[in-house]
C-alpha positions as CSV (number, residue, x, y, z in Angstrom):
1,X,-7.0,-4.5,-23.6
2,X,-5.1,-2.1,-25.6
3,X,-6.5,-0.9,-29.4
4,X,-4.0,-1.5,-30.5
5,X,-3.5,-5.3,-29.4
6,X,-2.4,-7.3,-32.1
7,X,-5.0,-10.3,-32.0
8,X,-4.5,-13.7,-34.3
9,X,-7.4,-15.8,-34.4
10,X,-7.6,-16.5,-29.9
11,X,-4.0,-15.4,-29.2
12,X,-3.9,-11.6,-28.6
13,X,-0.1,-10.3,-29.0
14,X,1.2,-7.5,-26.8
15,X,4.2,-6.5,-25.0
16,X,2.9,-6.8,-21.3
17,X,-0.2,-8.7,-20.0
18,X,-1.0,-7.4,-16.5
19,X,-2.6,-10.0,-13.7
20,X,-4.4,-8.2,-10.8
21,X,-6.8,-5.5,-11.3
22,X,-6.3,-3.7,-7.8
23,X,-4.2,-0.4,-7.1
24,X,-0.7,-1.5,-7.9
25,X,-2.2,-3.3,-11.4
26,X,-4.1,-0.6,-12.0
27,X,-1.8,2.1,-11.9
28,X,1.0,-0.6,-13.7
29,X,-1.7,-0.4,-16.8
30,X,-1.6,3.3,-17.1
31,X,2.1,4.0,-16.5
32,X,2.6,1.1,-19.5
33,X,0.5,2.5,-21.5
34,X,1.5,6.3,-21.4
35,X,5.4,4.6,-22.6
36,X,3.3,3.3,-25.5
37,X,3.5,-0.2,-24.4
38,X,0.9,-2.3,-26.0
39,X,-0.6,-3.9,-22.2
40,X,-3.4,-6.6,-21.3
41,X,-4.9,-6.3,-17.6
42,X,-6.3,-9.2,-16.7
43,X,-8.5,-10.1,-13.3
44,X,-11.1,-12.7,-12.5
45,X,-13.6,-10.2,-11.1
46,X,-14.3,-6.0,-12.5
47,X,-12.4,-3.3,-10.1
48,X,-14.6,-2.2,-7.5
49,X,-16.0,1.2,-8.5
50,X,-17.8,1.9,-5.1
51,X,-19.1,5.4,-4.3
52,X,-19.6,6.2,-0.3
53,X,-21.9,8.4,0.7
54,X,-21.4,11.8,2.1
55,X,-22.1,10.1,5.7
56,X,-19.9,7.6,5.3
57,X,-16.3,6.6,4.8
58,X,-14.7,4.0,3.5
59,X,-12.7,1.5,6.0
60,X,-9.7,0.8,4.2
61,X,-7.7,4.2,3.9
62,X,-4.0,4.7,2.9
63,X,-1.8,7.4,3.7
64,X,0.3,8.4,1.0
65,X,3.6,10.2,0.9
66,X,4.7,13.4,-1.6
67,X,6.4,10.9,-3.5
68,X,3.4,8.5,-4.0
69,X,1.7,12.2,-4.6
70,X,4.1,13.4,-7.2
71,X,3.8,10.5,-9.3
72,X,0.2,9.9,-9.4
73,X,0.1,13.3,-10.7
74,X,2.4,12.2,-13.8
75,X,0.1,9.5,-14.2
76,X,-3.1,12.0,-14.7
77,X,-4.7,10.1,-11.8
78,X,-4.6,12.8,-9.1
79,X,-6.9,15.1,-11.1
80,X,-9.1,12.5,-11.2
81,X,-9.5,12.3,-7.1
82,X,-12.2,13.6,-5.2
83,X,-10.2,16.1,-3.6
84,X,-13.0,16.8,-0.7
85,X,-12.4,13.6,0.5
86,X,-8.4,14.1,0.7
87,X,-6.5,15.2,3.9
88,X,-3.2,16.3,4.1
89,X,-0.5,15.2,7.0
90,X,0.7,18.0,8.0
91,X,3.0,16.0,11.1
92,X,3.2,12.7,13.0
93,X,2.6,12.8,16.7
94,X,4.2,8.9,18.1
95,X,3.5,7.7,21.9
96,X,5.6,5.6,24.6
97,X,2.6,6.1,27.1
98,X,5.0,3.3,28.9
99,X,7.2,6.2,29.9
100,X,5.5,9.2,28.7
101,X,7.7,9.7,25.8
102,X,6.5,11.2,22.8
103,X,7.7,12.9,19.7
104,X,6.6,15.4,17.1
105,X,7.6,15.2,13.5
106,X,6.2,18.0,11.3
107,X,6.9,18.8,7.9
108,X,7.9,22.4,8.7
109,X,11.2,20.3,9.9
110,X,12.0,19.3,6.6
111,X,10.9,22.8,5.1
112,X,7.7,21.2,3.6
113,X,4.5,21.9,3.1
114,X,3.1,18.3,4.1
115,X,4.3,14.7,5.0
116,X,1.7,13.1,2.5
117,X,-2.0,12.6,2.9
118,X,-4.6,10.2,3.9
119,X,-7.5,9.2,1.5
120,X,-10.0,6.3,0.5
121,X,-9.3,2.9,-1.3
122,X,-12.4,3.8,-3.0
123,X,-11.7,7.4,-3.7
124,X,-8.2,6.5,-5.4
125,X,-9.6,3.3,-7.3
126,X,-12.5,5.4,-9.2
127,X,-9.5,7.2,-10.5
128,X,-7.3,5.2,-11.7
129,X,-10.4,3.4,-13.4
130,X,-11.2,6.7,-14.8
131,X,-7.9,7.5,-15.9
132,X,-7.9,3.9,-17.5
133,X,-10.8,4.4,-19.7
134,X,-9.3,8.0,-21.0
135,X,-6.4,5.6,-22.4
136,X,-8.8,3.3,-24.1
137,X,-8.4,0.5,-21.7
138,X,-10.1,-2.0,-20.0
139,X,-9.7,-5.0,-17.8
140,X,-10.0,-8.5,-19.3
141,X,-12.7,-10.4,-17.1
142,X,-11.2,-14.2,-17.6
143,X,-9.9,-16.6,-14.6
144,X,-6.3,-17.7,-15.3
145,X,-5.6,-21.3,-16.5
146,X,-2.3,-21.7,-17.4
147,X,1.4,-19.9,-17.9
148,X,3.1,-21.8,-20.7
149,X,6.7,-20.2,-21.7
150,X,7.5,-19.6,-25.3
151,X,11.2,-19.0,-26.7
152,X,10.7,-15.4,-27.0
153,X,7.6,-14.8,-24.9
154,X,4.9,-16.2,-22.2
155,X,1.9,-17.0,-23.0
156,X,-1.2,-16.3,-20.8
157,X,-4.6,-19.1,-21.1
158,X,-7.8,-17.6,-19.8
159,X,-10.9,-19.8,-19.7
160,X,-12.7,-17.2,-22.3
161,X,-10.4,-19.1,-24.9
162,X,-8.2,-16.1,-25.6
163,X,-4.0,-16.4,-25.1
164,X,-2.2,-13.8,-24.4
165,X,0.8,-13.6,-25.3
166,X,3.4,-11.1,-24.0
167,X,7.2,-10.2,-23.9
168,X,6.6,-9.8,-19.9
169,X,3.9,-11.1,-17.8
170,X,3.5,-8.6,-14.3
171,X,2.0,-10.2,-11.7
172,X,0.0,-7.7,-9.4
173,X,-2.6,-10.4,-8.6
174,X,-2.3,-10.3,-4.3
175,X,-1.0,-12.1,-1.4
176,X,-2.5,-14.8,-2.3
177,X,-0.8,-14.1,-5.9
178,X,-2.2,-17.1,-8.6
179,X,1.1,-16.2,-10.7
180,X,3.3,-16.5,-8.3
181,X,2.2,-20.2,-7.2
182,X,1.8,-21.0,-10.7
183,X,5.7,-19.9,-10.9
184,X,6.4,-22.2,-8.0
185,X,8.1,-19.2,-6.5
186,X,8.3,-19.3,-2.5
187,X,7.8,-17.3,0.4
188,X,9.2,-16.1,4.0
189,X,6.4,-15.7,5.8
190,X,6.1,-14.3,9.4
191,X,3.4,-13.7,11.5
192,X,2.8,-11.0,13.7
193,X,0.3,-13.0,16.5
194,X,-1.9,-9.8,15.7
195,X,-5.2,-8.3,14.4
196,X,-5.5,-5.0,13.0
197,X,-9.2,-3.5,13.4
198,X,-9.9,-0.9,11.1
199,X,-13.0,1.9,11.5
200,X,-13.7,5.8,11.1
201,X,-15.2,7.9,13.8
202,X,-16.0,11.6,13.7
203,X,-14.5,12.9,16.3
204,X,-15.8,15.7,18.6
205,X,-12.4,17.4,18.9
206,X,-10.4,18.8,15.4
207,X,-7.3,16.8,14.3
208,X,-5.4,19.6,13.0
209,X,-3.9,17.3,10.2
210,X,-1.8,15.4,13.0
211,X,-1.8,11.8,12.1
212,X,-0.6,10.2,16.0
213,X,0.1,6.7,17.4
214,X,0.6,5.1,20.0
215,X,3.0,2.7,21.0
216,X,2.7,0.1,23.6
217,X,3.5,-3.6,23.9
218,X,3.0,-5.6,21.1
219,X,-0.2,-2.8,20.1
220,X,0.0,0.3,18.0
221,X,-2.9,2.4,17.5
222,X,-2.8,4.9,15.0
223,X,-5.6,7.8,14.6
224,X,-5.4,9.6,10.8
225,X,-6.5,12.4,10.0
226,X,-9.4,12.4,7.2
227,X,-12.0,16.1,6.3
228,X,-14.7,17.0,8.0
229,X,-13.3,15.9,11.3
230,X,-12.8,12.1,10.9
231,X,-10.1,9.9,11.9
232,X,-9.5,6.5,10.7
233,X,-8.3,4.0,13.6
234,X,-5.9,1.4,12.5
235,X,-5.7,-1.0,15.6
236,X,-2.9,-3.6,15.8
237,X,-3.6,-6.2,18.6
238,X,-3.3,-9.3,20.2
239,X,-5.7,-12.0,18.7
240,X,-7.4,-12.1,21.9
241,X,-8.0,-8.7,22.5
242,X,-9.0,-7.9,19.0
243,X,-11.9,-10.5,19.7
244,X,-13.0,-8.8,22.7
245,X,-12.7,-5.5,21.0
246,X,-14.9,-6.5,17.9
247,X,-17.6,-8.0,20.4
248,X,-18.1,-4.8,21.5
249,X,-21.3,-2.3,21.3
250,X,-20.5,1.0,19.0
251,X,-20.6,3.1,21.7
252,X,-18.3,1.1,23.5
253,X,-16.3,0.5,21.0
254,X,-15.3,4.5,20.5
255,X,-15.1,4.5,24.2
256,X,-11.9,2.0,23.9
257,X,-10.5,4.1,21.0
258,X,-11.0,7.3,23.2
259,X,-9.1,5.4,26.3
260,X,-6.3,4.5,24.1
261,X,-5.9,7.5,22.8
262,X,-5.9,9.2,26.2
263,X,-8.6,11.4,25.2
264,X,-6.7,13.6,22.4
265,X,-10.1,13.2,20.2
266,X,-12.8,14.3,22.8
267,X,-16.1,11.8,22.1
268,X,-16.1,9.7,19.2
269,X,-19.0,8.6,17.1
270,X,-18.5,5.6,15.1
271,X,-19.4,6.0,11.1
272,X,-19.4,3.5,8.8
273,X,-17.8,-0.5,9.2
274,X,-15.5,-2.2,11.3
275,X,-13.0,-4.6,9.7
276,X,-10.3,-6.3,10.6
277,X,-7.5,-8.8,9.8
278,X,-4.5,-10.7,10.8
279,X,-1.1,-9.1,10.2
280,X,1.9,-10.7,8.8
281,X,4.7,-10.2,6.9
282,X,5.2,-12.0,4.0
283,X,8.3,-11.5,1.4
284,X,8.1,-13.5,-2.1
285,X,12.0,-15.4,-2.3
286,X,12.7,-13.9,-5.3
287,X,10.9,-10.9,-7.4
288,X,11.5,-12.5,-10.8
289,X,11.1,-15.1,-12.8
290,X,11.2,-16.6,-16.4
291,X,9.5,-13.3,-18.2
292,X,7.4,-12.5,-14.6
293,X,7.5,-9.6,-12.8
294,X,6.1,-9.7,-8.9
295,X,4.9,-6.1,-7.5
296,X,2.8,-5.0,-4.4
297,X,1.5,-7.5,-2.2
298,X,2.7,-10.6,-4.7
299,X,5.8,-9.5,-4.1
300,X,5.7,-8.4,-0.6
301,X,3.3,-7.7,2.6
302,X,4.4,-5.8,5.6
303,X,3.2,-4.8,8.9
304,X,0.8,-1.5,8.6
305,X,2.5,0.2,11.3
306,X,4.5,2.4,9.5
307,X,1.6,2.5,6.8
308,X,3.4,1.9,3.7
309,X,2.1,-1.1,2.4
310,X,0.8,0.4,-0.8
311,X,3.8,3.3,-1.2
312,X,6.1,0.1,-1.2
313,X,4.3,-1.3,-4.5
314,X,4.0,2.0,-6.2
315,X,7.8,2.2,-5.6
316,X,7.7,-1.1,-7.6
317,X,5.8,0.1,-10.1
318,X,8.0,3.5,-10.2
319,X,10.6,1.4,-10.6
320,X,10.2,-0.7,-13.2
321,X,8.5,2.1,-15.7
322,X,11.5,3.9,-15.2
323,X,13.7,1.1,-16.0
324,X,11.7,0.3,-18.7
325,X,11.8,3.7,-20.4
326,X,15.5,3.6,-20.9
327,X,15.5,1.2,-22.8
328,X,15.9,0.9,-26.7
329,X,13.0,-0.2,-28.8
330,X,14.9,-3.3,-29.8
331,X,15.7,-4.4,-26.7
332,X,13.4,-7.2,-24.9
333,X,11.8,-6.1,-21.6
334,X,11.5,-9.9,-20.7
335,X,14.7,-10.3,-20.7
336,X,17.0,-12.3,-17.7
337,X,19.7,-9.9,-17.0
338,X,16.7,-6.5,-17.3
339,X,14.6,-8.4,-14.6
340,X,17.8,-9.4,-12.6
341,X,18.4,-5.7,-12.8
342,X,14.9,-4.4,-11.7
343,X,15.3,-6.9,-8.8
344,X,18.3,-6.1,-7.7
345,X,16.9,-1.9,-7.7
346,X,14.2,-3.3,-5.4
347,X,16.0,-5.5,-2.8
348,X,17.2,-2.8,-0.5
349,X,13.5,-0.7,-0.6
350,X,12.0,-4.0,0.4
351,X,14.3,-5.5,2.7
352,X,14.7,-2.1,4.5
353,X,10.6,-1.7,5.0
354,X,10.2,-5.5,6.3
355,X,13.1,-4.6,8.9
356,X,11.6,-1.0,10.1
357,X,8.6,-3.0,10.7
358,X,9.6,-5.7,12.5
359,X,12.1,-3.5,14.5
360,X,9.4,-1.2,15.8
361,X,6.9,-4.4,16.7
362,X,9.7,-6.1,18.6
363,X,11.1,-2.9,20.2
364,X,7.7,-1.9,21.6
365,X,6.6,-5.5,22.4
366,X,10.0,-6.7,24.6
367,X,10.1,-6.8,28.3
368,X,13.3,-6.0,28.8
369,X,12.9,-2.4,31.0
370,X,16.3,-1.3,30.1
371,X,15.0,-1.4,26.4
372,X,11.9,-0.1,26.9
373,X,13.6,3.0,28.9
374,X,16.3,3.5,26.1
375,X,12.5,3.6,23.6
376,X,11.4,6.6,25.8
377,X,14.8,8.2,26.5
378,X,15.1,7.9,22.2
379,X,12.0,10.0,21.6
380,X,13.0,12.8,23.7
381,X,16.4,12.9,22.4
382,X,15.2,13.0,18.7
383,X,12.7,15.7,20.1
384,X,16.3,17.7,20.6
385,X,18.0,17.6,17.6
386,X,16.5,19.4,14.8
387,X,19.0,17.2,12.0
388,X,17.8,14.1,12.7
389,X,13.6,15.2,13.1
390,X,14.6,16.6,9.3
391,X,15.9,13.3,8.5
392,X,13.0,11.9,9.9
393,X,10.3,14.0,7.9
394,X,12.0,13.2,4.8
395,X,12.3,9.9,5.5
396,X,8.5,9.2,5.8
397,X,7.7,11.4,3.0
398,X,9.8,9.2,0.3
């Protein structure tokens, strides 16, 4: 909690209390804090501090773009990064092996330097936990109980026998989000009928920065770049044939990745973990409620293929700090029509994402062979017009 918290008898008084110690909580904390606001975090376990090895990588990786970049820079959190472990994208390489389409997006296109980079969950949570601490904060280890709603405020119950009590309560808490249940708030949920299977590999032949995917139906697999010549597989399948693919020896294992890939990496050498997990797409009906905020994944999951899961709840985030620095000292950031406002902001981000998602699944996955021509015939006609490849670049950079 904040120093400057102000605490009668159990109830601790400040202007937001934060549920959900992960990224998108994390990062909520510190751009509350730097506006001054007094801010509770809140989680039922501590953040995961982890520190791989030098031979090792961590699974889950995100690629970020220059927007993502630029603001975790304002936030102080950047410096904080283990910059060794960073890579940048310096262009997208996308597969139709179907019809041997492909197309190359580079930043050069958009005259810039990169399209965003690729790093560890691990790597970016150590700084924001460091960048945290220089603020004076911590996180509140306490399970939830209850949400009770107050005429001016909302009122947290943890099972440590502290209330807090806050003009807005920001739920950051997950998927699975506690505060949004609690809120009776529903959701659209679709499923994708897929696993995605996650893993590193060094790779015998360099990357050049290229981040590449390939498209085929109903199954992307993407290859990003990460230093010392690693690439991190993100592999969306079929249930089925994520099963056989995780029954598989190491060595085998790369051997499918190298297949799929049609040999672009040379050998590959698996190092560190293989994880996976179903994909769906899941979209809370509403962002707001009485004094509650929903960002990141309580708010909304989509389909990693265009890999912007995480930029899509820092955009919350973005959002909602900039909203909130415009207005007066007086004025209540809990307030109906300020949270109508904010969700309204988000709507079109949101629904725009869930729809480039599902697009490019159901494109790729149909059978129709006049549509899957028109897929291949689309790549090499963006391949010809330099407009719409800038478009493109600065598209996937936002």
């Amino acid at each position: 909690m904040t120093s400057t918290a102000k605490k009668t008898a159990q109830i601790i008084e400040v202007d937001i209390v934060i549920v959900g110690a992960g990224l998108v909580g994390l990062t909520t904390a510190i751009a509350m804090a730097k506006q001054h606001k007094r801010v509770v975090l809140v989680d039922s376990r501590p953040p995961k501090n982890d520190v791989p090895s030098s031979h090792s990588w961590d699974a889950r990786i995100y690629a970020l773009t220059e927007n993502t970049i630029a603001w975790l820079k304002t936030l102080g959190i950047w410096a904080k990064l283990d910059t060794a472990r960073v890579n940048p994208i310096d262009a997208m390489e996308l597969w139709d092996p179907q019809h041997g389409a492909q197309l190359m997006l580079r930043a050069e296109d958009a005259n810039l330097l990169h399209m965003g980079c690729i790093l560890e969950n691990s790597n970016l949570m150590r700084a924001c936990i460091q960048a945290l601490a220089d603020l004076h904060l911590d996180v509140t280890i306490a399970n939830p109980i209850s949400i009770q709603h107050q005429a001016q405020c909302v009122d947290l119950l943890l099972d440590n026998k502290q209330t807090v009590r806050a003009k807005l309560m920001i739920a950051a808490d997950g998927v699975h989000s506690w505060v949004r249940q609690q809120m009776q708030i529903g959701v659209s949920l679709k499923s994708f009928q897929q696993t995605a299977i996650v893993a590193n590999f060094h790779a015998e032949l360099p990357h050049r920065d290229v981040a590449k995917q390939w498209f085929q139906s109903h199954e992307t697999l993407a290859l990003l770049p990460l230093p010392n010549q690693v690439v991190s597989m993100v592999w969306s399948v079929t249930h089925a044939r994520a099963q056989a693919l995780l029954a598989l020896s190491e060595a085998a294992l790369a051997q499918a990745v190298r297949d799929g890939s049609h040999d672009v990496t040379g050998s590959l050498r698996l190092c560190g973990e293989v994880l996976s997990f179903d994909l769906n797409q899941q979209t809370a009906q509403t962002f707001i409620g009485d004094r509650v905020v929903l960002v990141g994944d309580a708010a909304h999951q989509v389909h990693p293929m265009a890999g912007q899961g995480v930029n899509l709840g820092f955009r919350d985030v973005m959002q909602l700090t900039e909203m909130t620095t415009k207005l007066s000292v007086m004025h209540d950031m809990g307030d109906s029509s300020f949270l109508r406002s904010y969700a309204r902001a988000r709507q079109l981000d949101i629904t725009r994402m869930n729809t480039l998602t599902s697009g490019l699944d159901a494109l790729f996955a149909t059978s129709a062979g006049w549509l899957q021509a028109l897929t291949g015939h689309g790549m090499q006609a963006i391949n010809r017009q330099a407009w719409l490849k800038k478009y493109l670049v600065q598209a996937a950079t936002l």
